[in-house]
Backbone bond lengths (Angstrom), bond angles and torsions (degrees), N, CA, C in turn:
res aa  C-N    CA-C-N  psi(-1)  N-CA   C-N-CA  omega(-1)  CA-C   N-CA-C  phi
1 X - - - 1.445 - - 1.528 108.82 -
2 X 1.353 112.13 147.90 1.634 117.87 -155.39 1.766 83.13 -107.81
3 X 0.964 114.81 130.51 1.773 113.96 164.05 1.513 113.97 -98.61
4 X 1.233 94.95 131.81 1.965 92.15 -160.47 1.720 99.11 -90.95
5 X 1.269 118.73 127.21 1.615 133.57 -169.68 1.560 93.73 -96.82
6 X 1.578 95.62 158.35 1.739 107.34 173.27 1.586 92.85 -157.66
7 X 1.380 111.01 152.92 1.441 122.97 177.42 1.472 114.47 -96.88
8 X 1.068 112.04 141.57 1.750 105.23 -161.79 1.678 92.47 -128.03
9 X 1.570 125.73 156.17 1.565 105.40 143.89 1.017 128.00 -109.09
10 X 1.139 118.81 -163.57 1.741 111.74 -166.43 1.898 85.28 -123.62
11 X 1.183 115.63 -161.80 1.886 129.01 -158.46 1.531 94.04 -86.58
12 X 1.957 111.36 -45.98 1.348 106.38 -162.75 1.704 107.17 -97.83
13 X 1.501 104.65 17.51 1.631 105.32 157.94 1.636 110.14 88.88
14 X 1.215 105.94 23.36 1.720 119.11 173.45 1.496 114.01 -105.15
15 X 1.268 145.02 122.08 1.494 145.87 -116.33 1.957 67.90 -147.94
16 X 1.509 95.28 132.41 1.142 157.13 161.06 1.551 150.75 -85.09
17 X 1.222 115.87 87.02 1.620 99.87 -173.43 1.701 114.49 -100.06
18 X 1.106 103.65 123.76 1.657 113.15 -174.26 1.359 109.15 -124.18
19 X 1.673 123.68 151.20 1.130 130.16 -158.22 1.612 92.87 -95.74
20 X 1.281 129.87 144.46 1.252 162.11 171.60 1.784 109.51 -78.06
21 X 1.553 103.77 90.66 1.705 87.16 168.90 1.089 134.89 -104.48
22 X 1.675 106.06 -14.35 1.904 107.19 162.16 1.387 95.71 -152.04
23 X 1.568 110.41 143.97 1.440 113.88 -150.39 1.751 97.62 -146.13
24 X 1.288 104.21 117.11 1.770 115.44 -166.24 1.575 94.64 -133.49
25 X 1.651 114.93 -172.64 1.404 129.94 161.63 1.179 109.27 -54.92
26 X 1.404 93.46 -52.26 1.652 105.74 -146.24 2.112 113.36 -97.24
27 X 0.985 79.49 -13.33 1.735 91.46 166.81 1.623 118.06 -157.53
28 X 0.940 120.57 167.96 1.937 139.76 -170.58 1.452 106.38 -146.41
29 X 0.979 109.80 84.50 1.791 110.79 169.38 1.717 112.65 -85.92
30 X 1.375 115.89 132.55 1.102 138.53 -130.11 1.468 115.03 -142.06
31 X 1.410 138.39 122.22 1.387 132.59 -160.40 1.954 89.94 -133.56
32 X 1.702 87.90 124.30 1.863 86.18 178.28 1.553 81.29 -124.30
33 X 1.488 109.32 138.43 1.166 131.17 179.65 1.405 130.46 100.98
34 X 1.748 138.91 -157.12 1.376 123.66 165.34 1.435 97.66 -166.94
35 X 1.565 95.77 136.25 1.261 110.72 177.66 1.806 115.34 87.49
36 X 1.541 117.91 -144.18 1.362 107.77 -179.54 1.144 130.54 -54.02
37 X 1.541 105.94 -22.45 1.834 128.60 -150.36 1.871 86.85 -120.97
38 X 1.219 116.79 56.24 1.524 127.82 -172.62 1.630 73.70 -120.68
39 X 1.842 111.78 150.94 1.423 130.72 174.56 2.044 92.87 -142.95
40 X 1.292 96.05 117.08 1.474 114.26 171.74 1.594 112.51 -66.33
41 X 1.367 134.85 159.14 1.337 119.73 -173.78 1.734 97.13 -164.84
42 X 1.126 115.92 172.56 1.779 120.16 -158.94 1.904 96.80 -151.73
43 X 1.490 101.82 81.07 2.024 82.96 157.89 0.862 119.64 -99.15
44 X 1.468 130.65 142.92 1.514 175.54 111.34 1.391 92.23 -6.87
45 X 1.776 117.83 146.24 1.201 117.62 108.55 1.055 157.54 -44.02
46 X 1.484 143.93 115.93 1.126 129.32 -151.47 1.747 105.18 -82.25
47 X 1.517 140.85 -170.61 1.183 145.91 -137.61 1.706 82.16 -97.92
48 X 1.121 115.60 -51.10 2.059 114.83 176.30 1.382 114.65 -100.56
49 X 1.200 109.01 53.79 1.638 114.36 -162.23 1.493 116.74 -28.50
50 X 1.127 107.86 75.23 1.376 138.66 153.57 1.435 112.79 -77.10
51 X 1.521 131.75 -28.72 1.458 115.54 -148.03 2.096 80.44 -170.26
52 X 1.098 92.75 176.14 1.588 110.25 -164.90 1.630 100.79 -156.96
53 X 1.576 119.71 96.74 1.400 150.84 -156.48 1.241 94.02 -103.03
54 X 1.541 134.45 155.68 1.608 156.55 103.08 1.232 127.19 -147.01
55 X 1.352 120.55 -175.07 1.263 118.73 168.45 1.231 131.95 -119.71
56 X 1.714 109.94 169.94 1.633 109.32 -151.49 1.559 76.06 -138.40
57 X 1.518 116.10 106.14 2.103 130.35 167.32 1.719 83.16 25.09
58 X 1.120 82.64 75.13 2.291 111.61 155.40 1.270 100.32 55.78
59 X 1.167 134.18 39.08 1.595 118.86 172.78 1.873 90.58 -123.51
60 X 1.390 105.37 178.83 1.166 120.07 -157.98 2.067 92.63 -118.49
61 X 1.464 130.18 115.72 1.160 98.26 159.15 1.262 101.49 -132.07
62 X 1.419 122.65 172.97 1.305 121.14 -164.52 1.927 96.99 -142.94
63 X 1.784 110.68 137.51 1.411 109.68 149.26 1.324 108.79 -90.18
64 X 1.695 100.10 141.30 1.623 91.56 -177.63 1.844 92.40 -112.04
65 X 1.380 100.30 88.91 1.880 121.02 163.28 1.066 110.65 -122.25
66 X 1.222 140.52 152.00 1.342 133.74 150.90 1.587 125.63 -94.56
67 X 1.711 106.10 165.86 1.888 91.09 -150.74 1.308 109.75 -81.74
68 X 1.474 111.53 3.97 1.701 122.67 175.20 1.945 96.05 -84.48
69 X 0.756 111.59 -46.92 1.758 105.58 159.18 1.270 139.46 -52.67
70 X 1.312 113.75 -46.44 1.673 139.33 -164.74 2.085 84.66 -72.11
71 X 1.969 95.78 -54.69 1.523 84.77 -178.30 1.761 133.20 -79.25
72 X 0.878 100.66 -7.10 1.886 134.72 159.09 1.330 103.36 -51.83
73 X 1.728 126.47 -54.88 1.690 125.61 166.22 1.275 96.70 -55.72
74 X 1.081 132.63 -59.01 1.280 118.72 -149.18 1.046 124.69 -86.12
75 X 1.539 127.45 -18.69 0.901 125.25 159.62 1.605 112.53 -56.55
76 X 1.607 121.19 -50.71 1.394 113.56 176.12 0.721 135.42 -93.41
77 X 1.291 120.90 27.35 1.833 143.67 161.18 1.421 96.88 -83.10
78 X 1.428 131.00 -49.11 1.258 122.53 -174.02 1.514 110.71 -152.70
79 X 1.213 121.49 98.78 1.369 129.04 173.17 1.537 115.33 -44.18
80 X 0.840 121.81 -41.47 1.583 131.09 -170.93 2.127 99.47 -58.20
81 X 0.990 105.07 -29.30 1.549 104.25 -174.35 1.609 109.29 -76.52
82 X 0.847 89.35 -53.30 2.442 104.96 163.09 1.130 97.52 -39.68
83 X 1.244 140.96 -63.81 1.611 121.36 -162.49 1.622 103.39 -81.24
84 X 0.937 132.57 -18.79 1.476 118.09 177.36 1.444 111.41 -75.92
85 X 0.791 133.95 -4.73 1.348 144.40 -174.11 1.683 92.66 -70.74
């Protein structure tokens, strides 16, 4: 199984690649690290969904996609999810 990566940044502008473990419009759950010392994480849309925000133990990180994009993958990652809609 291929684990699909995305680059995230962090507040002080250092870009990040974290593994993707369930991936919707409306949220991106997100694994930074490996193994015990792994930190789980939750982005949001932001208020002009431009970008998809949370945090990782008090820091701020952000994907900068928008959710008309994020759902653009997904639709062509897997067609079968588009028609249930």
């Amino acid at each position: 199984m291929v684990n699909e990566k995305i680059k995230i940044k962090t507040e002080n502008g250092q870009t990040i690649e974290v593994v993707v473990l369930n991936k919707s419009a409306n949220r991106i759950e997100v694994v930074l690290g490996e193994g015990v010392h792994s930190v789980r994480a939750s982005l949001t849309p932001t208020r002009n969904e431009m970008a998809y925000a949370g945090t990782i133990m008090g820091r701020e990180i952000v994907y900068e996609r928008s959710r008309a994009q994020v759902q653009a993958d997904i639709d062509r990652l897997d067609p079968r999810l588009k028609k249930s809609r």
